[in-house]
C-alpha positions in Angstrom: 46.9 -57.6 86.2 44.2 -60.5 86.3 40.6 -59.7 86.7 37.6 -62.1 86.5 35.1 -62.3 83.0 32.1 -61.3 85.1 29.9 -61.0 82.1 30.8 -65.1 80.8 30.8 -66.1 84.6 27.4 -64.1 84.7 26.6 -65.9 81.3 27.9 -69.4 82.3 25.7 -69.7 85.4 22.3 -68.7 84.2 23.4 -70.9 81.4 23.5 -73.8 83.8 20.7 -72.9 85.8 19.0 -72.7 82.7 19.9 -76.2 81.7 19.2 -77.8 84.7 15.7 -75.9 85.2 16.4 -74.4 88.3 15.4 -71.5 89.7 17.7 -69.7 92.6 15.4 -71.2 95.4 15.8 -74.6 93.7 19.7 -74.2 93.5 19.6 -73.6 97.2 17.7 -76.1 98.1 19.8 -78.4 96.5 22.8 -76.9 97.7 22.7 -75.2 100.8 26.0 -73.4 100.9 25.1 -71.3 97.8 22.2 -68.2 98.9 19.7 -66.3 96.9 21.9 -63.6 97.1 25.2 -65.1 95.5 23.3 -66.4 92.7 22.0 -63.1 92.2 24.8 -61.2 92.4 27.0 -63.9 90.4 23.7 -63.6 87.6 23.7 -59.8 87.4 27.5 -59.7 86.8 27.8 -58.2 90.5 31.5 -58.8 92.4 31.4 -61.9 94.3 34.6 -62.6 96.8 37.0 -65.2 95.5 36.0 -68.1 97.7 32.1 -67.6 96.6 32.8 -67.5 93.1 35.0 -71.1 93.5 32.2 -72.2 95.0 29.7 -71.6 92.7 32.2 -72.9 90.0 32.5 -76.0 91.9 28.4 -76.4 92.3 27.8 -75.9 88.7 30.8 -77.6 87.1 32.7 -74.5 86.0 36.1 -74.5 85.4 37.2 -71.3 87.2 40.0 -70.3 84.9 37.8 -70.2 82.1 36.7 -66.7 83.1 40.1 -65.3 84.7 41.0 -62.6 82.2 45.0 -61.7 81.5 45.9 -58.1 81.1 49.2 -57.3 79.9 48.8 -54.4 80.7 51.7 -52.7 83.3 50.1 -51.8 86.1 50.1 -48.0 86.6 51.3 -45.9 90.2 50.6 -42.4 91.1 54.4 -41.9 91.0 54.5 -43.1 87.2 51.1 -40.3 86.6 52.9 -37.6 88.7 55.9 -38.1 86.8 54.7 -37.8 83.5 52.5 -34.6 84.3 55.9 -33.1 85.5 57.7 -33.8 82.0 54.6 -32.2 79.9 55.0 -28.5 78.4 53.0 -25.9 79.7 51.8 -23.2 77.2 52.3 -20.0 78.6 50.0 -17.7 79.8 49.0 -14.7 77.5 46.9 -11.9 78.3 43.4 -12.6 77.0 41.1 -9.9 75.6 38.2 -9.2 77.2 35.0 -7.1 77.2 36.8 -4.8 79.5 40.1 -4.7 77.8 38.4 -3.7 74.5 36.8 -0.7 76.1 39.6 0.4 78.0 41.4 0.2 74.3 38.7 2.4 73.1 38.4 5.1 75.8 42.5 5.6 75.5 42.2 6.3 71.5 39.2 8.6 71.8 
């Protein structure tokens, strides 16, 4: 499953900012589809939706697949979870002693 580097997106943009001496008002003044917000929430390594992140990829000269992380991981389902807690062994249950089964022990050998 694919999933998005938020912390070199994050990295890449203040990065640029950076660079370019902008501040987020300045970015958005400059380009008025990006908001105080977005930058924010693209600088703090916040979600932002797909669309929003290609944008801001596309203000600051970003190549978007730069931060698109590959898992090879298999996906898991709650069938696959259920199924496996099924096959495990259960220990069974023994009697436990307790406070009250130790005096109960003693009364019946006095």
């Amino acid at each position: 499953m694919a999933e998005i580097d938020r912390t070199a997106f994050a990295s890449a943009v203040r990065e640029q900012l950076s660079a370019r001496g902008l501040s987020f008002g300045d970015a958005v003044a400059g380009w008025p589809e990006l908001d105080k917000a977005m930058l924010s929430r693209a600088c703090t390594e916040k979600r932002l939706s797909a669309a929003n992140l290609l944008l801001v990829c596309a203000v600051f000269e970003l190549d978007p697949y730069r931060f698109l992380k590959r898992d090879k991981g298999r996906r898991v389902h709650l069938r696959d979870i259920a199924k496996s807690l099924s096959e495990q062994a259960v220990t069974q249950g023994d009697k436990r002693e307790t406070r009250s089964t130790r005096q109960a022990r003693k009364v019946r050998r006095a």
